[in-house]
N, C-alpha and C positions, 0 to 999 in steps of 0.2 A: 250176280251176272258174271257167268266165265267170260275173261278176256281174249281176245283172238290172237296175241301174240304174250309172251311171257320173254320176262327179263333173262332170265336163268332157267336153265332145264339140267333134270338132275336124271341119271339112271340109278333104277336102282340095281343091283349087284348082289354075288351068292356073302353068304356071313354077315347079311345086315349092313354090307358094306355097300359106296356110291360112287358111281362114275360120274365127274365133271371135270367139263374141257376134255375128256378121254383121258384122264386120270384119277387112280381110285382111291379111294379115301375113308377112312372110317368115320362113324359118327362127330368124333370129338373134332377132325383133322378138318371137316367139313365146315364145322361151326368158323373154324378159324381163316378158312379159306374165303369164306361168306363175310365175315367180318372185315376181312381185306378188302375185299368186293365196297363193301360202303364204305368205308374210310377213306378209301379213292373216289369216294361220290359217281362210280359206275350205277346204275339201274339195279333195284334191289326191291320193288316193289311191289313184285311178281314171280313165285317160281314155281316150276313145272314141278314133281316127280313121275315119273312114267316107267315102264316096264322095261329091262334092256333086253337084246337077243334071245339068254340065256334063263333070263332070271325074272319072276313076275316081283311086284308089287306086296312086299308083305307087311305085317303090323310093326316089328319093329322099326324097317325103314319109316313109315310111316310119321310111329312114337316120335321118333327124330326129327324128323321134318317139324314136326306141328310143336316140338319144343325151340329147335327154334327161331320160328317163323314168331312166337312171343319175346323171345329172347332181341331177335334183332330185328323185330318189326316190319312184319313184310306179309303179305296172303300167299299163301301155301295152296296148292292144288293137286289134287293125283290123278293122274290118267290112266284108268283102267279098260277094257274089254271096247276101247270105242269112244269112252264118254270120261269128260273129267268132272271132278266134282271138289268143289272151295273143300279144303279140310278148316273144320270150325274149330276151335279151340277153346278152354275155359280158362278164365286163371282165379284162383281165392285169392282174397284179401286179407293177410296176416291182420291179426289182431293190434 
């Protein structure tokens, strides 16, 4: 079930890179930014990715998000053409 409102909404940006709060960030800068986000106990168990102006929705962004939405435990979502859709995730279990 898509949720009707979301914690966090992220744009995605040209180079792979992400707009949040209107400032852009790369993959890793993100992770860290996000990790701030819970550590202050803000809302973190919901985030948007969606298209920005300029720049659609591509796999790399993508990559990122869904690593880590495992990493720091949260449902990931992307909104493309209209519709968004849970990005599912897998993880292995090391031996």
């Amino acid at each position: 079930d898509v949720p009707t409102t979301f914690d966090v909404t992220i744009l995605a940006e040209k180079d792979g890179q992400f707009d949040y709060g209107d400032v852009p960030f790369t993959g890793q800068d993100l992770r860290s930014a996000l990790n701030y986000r819970k550590e202050e106990g803000l809302p973190m168990d919901t985030v948007l990715l969606k298209r920005s102006e300029k720049q659609s929705v591509k796999d790399a962004h993508v990559v990122w998000i869904a690593r880590l939405s495992v990493d720091l435990k949260f449902k990931a979502y992307v909104g493309e053409d209209g519709e968004i859709n849970e990005i599912q995730t897998t993880t292995k279990k090391s031996d």
